[in-house]
VOGU-3710 file (C-alpha; in Angstrom, 3 decimals, decimal comma):
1> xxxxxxxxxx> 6,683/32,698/1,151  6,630/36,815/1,497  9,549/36,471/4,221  11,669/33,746/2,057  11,982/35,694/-0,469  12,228/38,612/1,103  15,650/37,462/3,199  16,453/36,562/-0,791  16,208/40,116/-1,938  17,971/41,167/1,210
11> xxxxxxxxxx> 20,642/38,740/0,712  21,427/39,538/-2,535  21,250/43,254/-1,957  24,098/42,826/0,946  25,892/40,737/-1,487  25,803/43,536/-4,138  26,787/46,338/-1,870  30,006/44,652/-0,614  31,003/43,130/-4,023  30,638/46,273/-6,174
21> xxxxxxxxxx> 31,173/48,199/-3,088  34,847/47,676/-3,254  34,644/48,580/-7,059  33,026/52,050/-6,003  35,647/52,467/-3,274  38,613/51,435/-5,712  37,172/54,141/-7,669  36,790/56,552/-4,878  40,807/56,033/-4,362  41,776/56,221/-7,777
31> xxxxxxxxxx> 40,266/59,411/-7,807  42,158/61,029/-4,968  45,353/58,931/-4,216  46,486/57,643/-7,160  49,018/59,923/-8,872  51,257/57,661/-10,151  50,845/55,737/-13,441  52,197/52,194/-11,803  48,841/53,342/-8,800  46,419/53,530/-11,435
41> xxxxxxxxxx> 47,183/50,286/-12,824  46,930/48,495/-9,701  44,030/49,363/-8,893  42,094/48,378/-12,765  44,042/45,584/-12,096  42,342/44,595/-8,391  38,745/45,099/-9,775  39,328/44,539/-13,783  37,985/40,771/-13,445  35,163/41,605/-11,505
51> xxxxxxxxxx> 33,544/44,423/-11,627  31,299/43,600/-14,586  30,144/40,184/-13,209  29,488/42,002/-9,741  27,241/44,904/-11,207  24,894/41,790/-12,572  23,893/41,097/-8,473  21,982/44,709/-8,977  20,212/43,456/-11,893  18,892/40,441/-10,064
61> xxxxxxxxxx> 18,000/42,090/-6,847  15,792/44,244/-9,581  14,308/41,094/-11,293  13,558/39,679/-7,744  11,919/43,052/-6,770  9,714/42,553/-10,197  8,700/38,993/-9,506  8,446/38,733/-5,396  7,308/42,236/-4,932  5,740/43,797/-7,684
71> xxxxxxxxxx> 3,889/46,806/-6,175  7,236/47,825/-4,277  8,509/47,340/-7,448  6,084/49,876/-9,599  5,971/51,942/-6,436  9,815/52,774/-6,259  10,913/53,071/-9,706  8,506/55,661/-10,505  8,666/57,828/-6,868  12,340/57,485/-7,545
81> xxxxxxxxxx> 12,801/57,736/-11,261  14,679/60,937/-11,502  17,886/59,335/-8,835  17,515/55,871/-10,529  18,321/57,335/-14,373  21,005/59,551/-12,432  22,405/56,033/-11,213  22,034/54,474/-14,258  24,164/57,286/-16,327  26,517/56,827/-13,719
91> xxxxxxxxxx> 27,002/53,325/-14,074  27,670/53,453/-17,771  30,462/56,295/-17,137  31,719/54,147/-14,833  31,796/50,928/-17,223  33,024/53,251/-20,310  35,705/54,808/-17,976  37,303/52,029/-17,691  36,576/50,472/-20,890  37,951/53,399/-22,910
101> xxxxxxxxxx> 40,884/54,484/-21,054  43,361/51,728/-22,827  42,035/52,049/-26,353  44,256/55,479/-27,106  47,480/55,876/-25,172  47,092/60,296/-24,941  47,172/61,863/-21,944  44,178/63,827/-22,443  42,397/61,010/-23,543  43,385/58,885/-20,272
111> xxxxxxxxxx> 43,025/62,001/-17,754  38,942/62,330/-18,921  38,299/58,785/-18,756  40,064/58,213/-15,153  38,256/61,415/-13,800  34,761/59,391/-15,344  35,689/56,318/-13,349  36,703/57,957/-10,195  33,661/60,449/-9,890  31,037/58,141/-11,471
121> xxxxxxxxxx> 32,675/55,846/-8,207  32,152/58,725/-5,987  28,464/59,719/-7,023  27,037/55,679/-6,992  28,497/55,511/-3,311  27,153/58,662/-2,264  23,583/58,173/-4,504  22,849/54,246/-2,830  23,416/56,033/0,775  21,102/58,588/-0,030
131> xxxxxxxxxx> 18,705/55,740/-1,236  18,851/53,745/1,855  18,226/56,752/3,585  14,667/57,391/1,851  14,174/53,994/2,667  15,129/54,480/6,639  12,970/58,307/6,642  10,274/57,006/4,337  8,050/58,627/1,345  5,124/60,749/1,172
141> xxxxxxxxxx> 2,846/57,914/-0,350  -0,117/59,156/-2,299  1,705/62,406/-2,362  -0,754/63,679/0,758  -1,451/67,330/1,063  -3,283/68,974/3,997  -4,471/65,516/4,581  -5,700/64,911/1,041  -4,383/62,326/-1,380  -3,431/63,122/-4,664
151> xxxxxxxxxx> -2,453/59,823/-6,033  -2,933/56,210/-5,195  -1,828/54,949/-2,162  1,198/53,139/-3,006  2,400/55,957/-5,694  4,435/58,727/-4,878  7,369/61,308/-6,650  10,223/62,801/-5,162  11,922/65,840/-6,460  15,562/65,485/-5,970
161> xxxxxxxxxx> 14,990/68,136/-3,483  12,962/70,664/-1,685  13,332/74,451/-0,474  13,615/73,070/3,049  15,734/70,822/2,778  14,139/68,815/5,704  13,290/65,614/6,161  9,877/66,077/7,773  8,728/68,069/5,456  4,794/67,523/3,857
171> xxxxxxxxxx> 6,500/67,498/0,182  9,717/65,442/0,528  12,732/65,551/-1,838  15,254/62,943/-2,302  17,895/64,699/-0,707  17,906/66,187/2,178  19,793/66,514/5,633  19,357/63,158/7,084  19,621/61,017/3,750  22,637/63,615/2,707
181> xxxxxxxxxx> 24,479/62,305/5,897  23,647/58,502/5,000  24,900/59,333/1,628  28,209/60,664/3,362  29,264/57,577/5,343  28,320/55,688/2,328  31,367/57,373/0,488  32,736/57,221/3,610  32,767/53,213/4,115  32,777/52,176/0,795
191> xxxxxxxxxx> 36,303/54,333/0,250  37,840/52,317/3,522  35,875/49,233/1,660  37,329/49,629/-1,742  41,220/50,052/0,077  40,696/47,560/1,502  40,296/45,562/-1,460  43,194/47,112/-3,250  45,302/46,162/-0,357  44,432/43,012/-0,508
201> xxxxxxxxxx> 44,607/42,300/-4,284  47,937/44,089/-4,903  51,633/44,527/-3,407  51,294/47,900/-4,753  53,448/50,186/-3,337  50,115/52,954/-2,845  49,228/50,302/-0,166  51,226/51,601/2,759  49,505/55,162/2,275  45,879/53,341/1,944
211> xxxxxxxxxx> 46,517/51,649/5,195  46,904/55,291/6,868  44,071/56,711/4,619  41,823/54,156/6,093  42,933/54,428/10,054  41,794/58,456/9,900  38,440/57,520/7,707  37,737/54,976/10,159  37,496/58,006/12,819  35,461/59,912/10,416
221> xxxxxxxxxx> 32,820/56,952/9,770  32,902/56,295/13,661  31,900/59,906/14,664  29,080/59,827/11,348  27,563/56,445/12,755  27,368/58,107/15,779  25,744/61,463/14,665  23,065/59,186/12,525  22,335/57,152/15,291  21,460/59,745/17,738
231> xxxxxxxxxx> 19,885/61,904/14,964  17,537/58,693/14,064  15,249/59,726/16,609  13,766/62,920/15,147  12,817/60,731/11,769  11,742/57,271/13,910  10,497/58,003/17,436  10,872/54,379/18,270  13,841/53,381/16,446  14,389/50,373/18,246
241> xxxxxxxxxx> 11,820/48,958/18,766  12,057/45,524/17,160  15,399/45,313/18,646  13,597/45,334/21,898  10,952/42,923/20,960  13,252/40,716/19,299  16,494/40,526/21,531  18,248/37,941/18,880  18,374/41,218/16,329  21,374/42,969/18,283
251> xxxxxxxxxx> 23,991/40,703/16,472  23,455/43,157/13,380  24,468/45,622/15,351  27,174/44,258/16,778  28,204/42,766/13,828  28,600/46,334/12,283  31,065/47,678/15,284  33,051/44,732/15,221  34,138/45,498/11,646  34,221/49,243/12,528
261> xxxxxxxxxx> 36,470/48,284/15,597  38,530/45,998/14,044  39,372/48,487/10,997  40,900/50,560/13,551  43,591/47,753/13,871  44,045/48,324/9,991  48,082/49,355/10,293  48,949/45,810/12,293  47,155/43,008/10,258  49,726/40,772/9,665
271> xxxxxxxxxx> 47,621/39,174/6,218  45,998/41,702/3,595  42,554/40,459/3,484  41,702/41,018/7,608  40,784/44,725/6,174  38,531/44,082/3,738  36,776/40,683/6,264  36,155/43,577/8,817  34,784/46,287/6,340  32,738/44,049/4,617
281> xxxxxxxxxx> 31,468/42,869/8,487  30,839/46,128/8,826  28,602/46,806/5,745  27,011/43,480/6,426  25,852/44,535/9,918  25,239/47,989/8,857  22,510/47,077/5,935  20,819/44,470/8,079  20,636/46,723/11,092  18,897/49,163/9,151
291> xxxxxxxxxx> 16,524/46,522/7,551  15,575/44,772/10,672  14,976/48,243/12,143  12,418/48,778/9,408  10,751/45,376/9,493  8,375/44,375/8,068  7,991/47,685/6,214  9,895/48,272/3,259  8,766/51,650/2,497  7,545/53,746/5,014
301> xxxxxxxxxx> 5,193/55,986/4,577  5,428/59,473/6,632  1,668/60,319/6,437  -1,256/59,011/8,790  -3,806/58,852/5,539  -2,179/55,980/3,936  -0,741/53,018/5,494  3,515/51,719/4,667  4,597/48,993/2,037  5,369/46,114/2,978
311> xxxxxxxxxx> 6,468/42,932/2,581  3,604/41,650/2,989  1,354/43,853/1,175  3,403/44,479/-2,007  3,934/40,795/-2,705  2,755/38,835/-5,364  0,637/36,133/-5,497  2,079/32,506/-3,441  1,608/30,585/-6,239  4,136/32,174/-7,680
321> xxxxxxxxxx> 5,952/32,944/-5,537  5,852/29,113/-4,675  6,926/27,690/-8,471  9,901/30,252/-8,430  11,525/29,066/-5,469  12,669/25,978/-7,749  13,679/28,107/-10,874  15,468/30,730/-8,026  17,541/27,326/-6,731  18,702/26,285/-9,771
331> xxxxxxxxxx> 19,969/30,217/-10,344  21,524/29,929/-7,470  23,409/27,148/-7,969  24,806/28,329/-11,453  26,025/31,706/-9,918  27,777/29,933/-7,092  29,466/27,517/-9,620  30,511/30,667/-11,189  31,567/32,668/-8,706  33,789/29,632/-7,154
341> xxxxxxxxxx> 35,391/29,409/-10,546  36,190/33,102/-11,126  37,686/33,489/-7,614  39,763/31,024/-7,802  41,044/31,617/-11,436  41,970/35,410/-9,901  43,085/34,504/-6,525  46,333/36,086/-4,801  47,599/39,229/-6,202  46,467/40,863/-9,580
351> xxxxxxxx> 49,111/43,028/-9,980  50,218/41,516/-13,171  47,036/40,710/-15,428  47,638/43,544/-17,455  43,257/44,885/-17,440  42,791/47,415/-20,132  46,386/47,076/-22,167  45,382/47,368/-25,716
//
């Protein structure tokens, strides 16, 4: 039952980073590109119908977390609580940025609530790289010290960083070098993610630059994936070494460069959603890579005294987990319903709903 609902949480992570991805993204090129009035409104109006519903996959990868995996859960919302209330600030600036923008027409008013959006956008990409890059370098659990633990062995606190700046440092911080980078090509992808989206949910005329915008970032990410992957061997010795055991794992991998690959193609797609297929293959392969590179551990832990979290040893109990597989399938019926309904209520082009007009 651990691994079942483990792919669960899993699944409905990846689901969460490519749907609100493209809202982050949107937000990241609202920020920087759009100058123009007519650009703005494009892009509210490519996300305006879903952003809100997609934000509620992050609340039920957290409630999974709670019920499948409660001592991950306790463990990583206190070691991290000082980046998680940062993230949650962020997401109601977001939320209010675009909430607030429409309800007085003054430029002022509009300018401070568009900056909120787009760099409230920028910070959530670049904080959820940084926090799958703690996950990839691990934590100091127990908070060892010359071989001595201070706290229990599942409990740990990270600073948001340290004077190193390292990440094999004794005492760790949240940011450092290596999760800084991660952090980077999360901005990085999610920007090429979130064109991607506007170009395929508009005829906006912003769409011709975004398809230029994201043939150059795609040479930046390339060149970042690149750097990570040969830098992954000072955090993980063996880095892939469950690839090797487990041959059948190199379609995650491959997975991720065929979206990378095909973005590069970006300028000659003759329909506007063959971006955002191959950046969302790409953030697909890229998450489950790193998870099946990890597995089954789902916190390291970068001391010898003691041992990583994982799946199996931050689980609950299988009887429970058992009785909620059939309260989980209902769920998951309902949201599908849902989501079937509100994508095809807002298919095509959204250049006309009119989000935000008050």
């Amino acid at each position: 039952m651990e691994l079942f609902w483990y792919i669960v949480l899993v699944t409905m992570l990846t689901i969460y980073v490519i749907l609100d991805g493209y809202d982050f993204g949107a937000g990241i090129i609202h920020l920087f590109f759009a100058k123009k009035e007519k650009d703005k409104k494009a892009i509210t109006n490519a996300i305006g119908p879903f952003w809100d519903a997609n934000e509620v996959w992050l609340i039920a990868v957290g409630g999974v977390l709670f019920f499948a995996f409660p001592t991950l859960y306790a463990s990583s919302f206190s070691g991290f609580y000082l980046p998680l209330i940062i993230i949650l600030w962020l997401l109601i600036f977001r939320a209010i940025g675009l909430e607030l923008r429409g309800q007085i027409h003054n430029k002022l008013w509009e300018t401070v609530w568009d900056k909120a959006f787009g760099i409230a956008s920028l910070l959530l990409a670049l904080f959820f790289g940084i926090a799958l890059g703690n996950i990839v370098r691990g934590v100091n659990l127990g908070n060892v010290v010359n071989g001595v633990s201070a706290y229990e062995p599942h409990f740990f606190f990270l600073p948001l960083w340290n004077s190193t700046f390292s990440p094999q440092a004794q005492e760790l911080g949240i940011i450092d070098w290596f999760t800084l980078l991660l952090g980077i090509i999360g901005v990085v992808s999610l920007s090429i993610h979130g064109a991607n989206w506007i170009i395929f949910k508009t005829n906006s005329d912003l769409n011709v630059t975004l398809k230029k915008v994201i043939f150059k970032l795609n040479f930046v990410l390339l060149t970042l994936v690149i750097v990570s992957i040969l830098v992954w061997h000072i955090i993980e010795p063996k880095p892939f070494h469950n690839f090797i055991e487990k041959p059948w794992l190199w379609i995650f991998p491959l997975l991720t460069f065929i979206g990378l690959f095909g973005l590069f193609r970006v300028k000659t797609f003759k329909k506007d959603g063959y971006g955002f297929l191959f950046s969302s293959m790409f953030l697909l392969g890229g998450l489950s890579t790193t998870v099946a590179s990890i597995f089954p551990k789902v916190l390291p832990s970068t001391n010898t005294v003691n041992p990583s979290l994982t799946l199996y040893n931050t689980a609950a109990d299988n009887y429970g987990l058992t009785i909620g597989v059939y309260w989980y399938l209902i769920a998951a019926a309902l949201v599908t319903v849902y989501m079937i309904i509100q994508y095809r209520v807002f298919k095509g082009k959204m250049d006309d709903i009119g989000y935000g007009d008050h």
